[in-house]
C-alpha positions as CSV (number, residue, x, y, z in Angstrom):
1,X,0.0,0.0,0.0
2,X,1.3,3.8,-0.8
3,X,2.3,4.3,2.4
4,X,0.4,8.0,3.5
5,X,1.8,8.6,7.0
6,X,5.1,7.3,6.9
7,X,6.9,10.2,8.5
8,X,7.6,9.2,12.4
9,X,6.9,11.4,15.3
10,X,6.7,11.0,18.9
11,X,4.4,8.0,19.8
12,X,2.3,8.5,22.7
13,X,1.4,4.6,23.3
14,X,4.7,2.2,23.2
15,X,2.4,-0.6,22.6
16,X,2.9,-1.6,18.7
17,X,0.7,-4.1,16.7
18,X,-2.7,-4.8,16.7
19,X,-5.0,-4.6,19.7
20,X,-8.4,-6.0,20.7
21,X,-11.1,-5.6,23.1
22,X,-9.4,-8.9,25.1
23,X,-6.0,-6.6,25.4
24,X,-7.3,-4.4,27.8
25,X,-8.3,-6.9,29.6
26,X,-11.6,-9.3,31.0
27,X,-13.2,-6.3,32.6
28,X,-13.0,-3.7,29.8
29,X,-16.5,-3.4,28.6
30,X,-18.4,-1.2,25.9
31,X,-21.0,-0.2,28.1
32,X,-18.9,0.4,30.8
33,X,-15.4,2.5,30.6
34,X,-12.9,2.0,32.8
35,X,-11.5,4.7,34.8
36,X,-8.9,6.9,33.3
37,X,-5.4,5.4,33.9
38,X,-2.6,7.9,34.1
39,X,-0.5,5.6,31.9
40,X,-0.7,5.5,27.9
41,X,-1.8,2.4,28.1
42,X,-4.9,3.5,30.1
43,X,-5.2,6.5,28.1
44,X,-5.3,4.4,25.3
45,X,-7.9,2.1,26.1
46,X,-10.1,4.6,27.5
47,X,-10.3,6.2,24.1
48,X,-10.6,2.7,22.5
49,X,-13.7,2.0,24.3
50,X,-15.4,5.0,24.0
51,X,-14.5,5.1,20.2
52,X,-16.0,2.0,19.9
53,X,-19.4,2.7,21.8
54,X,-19.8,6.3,20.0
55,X,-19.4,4.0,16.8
56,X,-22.3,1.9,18.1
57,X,-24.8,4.5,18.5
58,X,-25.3,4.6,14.7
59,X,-26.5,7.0,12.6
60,X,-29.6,7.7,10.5
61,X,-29.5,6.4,7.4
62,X,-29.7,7.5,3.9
63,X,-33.1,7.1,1.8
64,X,-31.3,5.5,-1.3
65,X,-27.8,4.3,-1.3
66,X,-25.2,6.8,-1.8
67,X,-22.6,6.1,-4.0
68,X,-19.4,8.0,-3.1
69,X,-16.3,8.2,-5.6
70,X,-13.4,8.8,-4.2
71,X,-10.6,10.5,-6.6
72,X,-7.7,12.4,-6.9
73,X,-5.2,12.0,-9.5
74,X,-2.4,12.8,-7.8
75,X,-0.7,9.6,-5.8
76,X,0.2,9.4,-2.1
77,X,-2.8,11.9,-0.9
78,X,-4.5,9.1,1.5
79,X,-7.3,7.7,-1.7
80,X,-7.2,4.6,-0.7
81,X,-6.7,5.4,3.5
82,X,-9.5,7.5,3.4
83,X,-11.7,4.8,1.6
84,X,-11.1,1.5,3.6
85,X,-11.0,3.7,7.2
86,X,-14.5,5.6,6.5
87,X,-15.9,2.7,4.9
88,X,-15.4,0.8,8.1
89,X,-16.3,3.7,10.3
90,X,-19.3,3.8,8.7
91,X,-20.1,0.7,8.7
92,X,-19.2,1.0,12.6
93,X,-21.5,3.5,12.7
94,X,-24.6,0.6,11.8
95,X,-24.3,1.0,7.6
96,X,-24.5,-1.6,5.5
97,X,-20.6,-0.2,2.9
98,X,-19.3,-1.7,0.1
99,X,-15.7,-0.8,-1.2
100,X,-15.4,-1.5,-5.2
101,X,-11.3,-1.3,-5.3
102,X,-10.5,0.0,-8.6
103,X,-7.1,0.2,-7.8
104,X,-4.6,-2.4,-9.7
105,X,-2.4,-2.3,-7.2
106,X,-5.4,-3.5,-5.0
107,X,-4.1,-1.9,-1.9
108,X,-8.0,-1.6,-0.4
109,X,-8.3,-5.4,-1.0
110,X,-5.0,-5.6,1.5
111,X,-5.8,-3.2,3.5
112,X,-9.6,-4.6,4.5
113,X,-7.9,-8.4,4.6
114,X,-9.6,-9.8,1.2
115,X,-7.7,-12.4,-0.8
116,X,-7.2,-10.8,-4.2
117,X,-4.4,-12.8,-5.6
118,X,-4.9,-13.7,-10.0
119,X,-7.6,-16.5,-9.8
120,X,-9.9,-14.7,-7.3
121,X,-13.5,-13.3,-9.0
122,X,-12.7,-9.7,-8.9
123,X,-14.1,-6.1,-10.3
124,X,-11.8,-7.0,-13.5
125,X,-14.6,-9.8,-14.3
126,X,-17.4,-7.8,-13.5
127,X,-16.1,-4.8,-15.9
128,X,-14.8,-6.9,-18.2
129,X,-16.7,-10.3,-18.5
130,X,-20.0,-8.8,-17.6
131,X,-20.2,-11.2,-14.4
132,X,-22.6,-10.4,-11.7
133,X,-20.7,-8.5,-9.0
134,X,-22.5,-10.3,-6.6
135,X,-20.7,-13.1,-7.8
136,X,-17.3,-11.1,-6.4
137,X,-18.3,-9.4,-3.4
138,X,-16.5,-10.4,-0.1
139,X,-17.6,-9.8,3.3
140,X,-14.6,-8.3,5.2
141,X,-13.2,-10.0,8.3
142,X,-13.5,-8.6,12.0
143,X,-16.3,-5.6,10.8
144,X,-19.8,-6.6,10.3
145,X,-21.7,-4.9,7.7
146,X,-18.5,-3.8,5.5
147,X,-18.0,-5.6,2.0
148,X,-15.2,-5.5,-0.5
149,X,-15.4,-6.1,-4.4
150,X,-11.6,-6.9,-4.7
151,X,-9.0,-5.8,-7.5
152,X,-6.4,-8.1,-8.9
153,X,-4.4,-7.9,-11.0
154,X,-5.5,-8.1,-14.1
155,X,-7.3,-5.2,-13.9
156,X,-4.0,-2.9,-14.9
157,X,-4.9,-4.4,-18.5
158,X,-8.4,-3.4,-18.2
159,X,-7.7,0.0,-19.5
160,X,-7.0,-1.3,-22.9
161,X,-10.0,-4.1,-22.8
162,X,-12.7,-1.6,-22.3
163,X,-11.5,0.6,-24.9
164,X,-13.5,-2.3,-27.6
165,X,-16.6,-3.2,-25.7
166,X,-19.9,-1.6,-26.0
167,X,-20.4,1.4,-23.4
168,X,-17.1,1.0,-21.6
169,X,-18.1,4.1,-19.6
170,X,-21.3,2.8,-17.7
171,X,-20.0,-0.9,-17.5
172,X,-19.5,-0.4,-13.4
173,X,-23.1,1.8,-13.3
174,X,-25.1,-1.2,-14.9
175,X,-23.1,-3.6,-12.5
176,X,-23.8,-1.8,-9.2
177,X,-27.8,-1.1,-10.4
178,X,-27.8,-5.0,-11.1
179,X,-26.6,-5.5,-7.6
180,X,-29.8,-7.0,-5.1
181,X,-28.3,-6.5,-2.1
182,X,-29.4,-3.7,0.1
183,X,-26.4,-1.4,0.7
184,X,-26.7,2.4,2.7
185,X,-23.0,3.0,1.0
186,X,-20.9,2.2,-2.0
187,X,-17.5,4.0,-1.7
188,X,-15.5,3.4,-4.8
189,X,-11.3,4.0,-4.8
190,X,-10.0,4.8,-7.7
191,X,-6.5,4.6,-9.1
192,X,-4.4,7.7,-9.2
193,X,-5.2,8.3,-13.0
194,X,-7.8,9.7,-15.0
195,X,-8.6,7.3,-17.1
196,X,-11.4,4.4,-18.1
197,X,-11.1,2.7,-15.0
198,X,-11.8,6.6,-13.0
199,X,-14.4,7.2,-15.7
200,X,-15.9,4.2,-15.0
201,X,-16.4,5.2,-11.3
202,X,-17.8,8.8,-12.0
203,X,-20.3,7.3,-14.2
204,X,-21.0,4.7,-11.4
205,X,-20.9,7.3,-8.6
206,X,-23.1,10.6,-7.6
207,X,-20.9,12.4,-5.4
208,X,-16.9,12.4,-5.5
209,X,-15.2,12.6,-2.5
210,X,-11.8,14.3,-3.1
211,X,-8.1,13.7,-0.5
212,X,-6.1,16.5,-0.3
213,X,-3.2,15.9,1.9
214,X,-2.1,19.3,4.0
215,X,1.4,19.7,2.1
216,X,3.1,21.8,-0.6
217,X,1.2,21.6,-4.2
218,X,-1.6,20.2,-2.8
219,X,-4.3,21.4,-5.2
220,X,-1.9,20.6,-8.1
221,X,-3.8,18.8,-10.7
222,X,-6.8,19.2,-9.2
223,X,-8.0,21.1,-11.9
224,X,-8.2,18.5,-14.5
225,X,-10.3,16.5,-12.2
226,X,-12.5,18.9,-11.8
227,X,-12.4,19.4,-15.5
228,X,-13.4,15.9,-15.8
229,X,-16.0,15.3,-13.5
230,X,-17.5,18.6,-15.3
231,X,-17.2,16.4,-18.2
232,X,-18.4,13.3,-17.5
233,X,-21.4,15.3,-15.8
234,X,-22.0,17.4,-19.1
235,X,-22.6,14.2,-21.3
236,X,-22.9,11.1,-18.8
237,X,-23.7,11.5,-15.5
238,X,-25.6,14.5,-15.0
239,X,-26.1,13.9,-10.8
240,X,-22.4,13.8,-10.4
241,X,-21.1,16.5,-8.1
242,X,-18.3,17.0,-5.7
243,X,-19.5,16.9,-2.2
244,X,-16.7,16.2,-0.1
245,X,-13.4,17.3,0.4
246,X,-10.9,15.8,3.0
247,X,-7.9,17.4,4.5
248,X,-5.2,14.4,5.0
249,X,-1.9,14.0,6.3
250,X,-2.5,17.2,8.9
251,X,0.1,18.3,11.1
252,X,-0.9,21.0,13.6
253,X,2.4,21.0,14.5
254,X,3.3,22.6,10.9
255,X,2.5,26.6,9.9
256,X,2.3,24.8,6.0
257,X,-0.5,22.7,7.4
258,X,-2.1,25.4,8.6
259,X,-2.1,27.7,5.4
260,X,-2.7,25.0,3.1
261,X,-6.1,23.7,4.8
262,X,-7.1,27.3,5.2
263,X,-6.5,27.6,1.4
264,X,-8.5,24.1,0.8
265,X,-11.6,25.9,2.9
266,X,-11.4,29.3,1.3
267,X,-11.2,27.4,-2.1
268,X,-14.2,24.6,-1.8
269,X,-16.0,26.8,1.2
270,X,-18.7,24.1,2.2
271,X,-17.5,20.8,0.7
272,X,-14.3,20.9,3.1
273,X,-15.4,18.4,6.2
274,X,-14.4,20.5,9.5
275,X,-12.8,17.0,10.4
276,X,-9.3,16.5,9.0
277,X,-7.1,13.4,9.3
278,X,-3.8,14.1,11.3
279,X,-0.1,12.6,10.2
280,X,-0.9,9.1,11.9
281,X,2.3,6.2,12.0
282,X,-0.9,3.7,13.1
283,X,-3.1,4.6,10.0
284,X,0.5,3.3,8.0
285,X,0.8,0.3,10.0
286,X,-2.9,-0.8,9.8
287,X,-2.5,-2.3,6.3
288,X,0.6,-4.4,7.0
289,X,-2.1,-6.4,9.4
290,X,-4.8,-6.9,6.6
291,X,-7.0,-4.1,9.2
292,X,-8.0,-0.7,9.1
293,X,-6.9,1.5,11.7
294,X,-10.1,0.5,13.1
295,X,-10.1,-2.3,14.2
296,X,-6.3,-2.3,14.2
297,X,-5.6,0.6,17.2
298,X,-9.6,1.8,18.1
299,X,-7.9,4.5,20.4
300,X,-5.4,6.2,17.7
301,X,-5.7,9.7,16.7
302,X,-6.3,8.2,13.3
303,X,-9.0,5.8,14.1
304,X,-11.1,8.5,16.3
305,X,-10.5,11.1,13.4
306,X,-11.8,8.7,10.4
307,X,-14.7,8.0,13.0
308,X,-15.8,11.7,13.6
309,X,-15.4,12.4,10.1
310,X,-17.6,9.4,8.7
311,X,-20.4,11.2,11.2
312,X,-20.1,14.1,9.6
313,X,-20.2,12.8,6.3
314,X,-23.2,10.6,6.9
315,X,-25.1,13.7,9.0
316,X,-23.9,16.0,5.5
317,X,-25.8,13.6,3.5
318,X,-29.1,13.4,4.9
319,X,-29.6,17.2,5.3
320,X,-28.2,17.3,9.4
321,X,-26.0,20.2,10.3
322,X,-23.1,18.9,11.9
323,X,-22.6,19.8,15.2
324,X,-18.8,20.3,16.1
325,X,-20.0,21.2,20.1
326,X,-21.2,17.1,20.5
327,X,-18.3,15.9,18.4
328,X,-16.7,14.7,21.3
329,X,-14.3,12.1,19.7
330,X,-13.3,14.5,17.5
331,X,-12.5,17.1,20.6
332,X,-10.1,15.2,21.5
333,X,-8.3,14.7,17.9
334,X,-8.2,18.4,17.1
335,X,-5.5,18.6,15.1
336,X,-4.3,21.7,17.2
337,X,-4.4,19.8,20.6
338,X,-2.8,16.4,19.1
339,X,0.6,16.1,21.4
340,X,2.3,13.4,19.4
341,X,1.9,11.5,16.3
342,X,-0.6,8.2,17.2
């Protein structure tokens, strides 16, 4: 996997690897937090469970299923981060979430621990061969209500296949509107290019949901995606719309942080989500497990950010104002107050 917070700060829990609800021991409960320990340790499982209950409370749910693309040409901004962590957060959260990897490289497959080696029934067959993508859809391990059409591959020649079939554009639309299974969320990652495979997706999708990580040039090439989804809007998809933007890879630590996401907001105004993803060495590690950062550290900086901001995203979407006072998980991931690098 692109590795999208590989830049090492001070950790604030010395505990590496993947944790569970049994690590923190027999009387650890959901319902019931322990008291705050004055250790990391305690700090982190504190967080963990109360991460983990404000997941469970759920949230309402949208009338139709909302197809989300998630795109940005330029590599390394957190695409496919930000689309296995709030796929799983939503799903958290009570959703039923599908991922469709579009990626060759098929680092969402990895990262949600789906086998996706050649012979495995993946998108390339659906988008290709025409078969059902029921037939490919795997339920993901460890997080109910989270599914995963995989990518192998043989979908890095699928660029050049579609080129000869019969509307290669709206080969992924027909699949997902052929697809029985009742779903609240379909988040789609795409590869960091703009062609058939991307089209594909924006065709497929209603909204687009654009990464930008907080560093230098980060709106650079943003333009032609724009320019595209205006395109494919124009003459193919006339519901598409960019409705999301996510700030990545923030560092409050950093005056370039700073400036850039105030340069994202004054730019995209509305569509910026207040939540932004800090610089996180456990969202890097998650993958390595076959987890998201989830299910891989619940109490991470990371894992409570992606949580706040799949809230907001699913509050945006059926008309509720978000309400930064209650966002108490969030509170306590402000980017300004974060002390070290989870």
């Amino acid at each position: 996997m692109r590795s999208d917070a590989n830049i090492a700060g001070p950790m604030t829990d010395p505990v590496p690897g993947p944790r569970t609800e049994s690590s923190f021991g027999e009387d650890v409960s959901r319902e019931t937090p322990p008291p705050m320990d004055d250790t990391p340790i305690g700090r982190a499982a504190q967080l963990a469970v109360e991460a983990l209950g404000r997941a469970g409370e759920g949230l309402p749910r949208p009338e139709r299923t909302r197809v989300i693309v998630v795109a940005n040409q330029k590599g390394g901004v957190g695409k496919t981060t930000t689309t296995v962590n709030l796929a799983a957060s939503l799903a958290l959260h009570g959703g039923r979430v599908l991922v469709v990897d579009l990626d060759p490289q098929g680092n969402a497959s990895t990262a949600l621990g789906i086998d996706h080696h050649a012979e495995v029934p993946s998108i390339y067959d659906v988008l290709v061969d025409s078969r059902p993508l029921a037939e490919v859809v795997q339920p993901v391990p460890d997080v109910e209500g989270l599914f995963c059409a995989p990518a192998t591959i043989d979908l890095a020649g699928a660029e050049i296949e579609l080129v000869s079939l019969v509307a290669r554009e709206s080969r992924l639309q027909r699949a997902i509107q052929a697809y029985e299974q009742p779903l609240d969320y379909i988040l789609i990652d795409c590869p960091p290019s703009l062609g058939l495979l991307t089209v594909n997706a924006l065709v497929a999708g209603a909204e687009v949901l654009i990464p930008i990580q907080c560093e230098y040039y980060a709106l650079e090439g943003l333009g032609q995606l724009l320019r595209n989804v205006d395109l494919v809007r124009g003459h193919l998809n006339p519901d598409l719309h960019v409705s999301t933007i996510l700030l990545t890879m923030y560092d409050g630590r950093t005056r370039l942080a700073s400036q850039v996401a105030e340069e994202v907001r004054t730019h995209f105004g509305e569509e910026v989500l207040r939540t932004s993803i800090p610089r996180s060495v456990r969202i890097s590690e998650a993958p390595s497990y076959g987890q998201t950062v989830l299910t891989y550290d619940p109490g991470s900086s990371g894992a409570l950010s992606y949580l706040e901001a799949a809230r907001e995203l699913a509050l945006k979407g059926v008309g509720v104002s978000y309400d930064a006072t209650h966002a108490h998980i969030g509170a306590q991931n402000n980017p300004n107050m974060v002390e070290g690098i989870q």
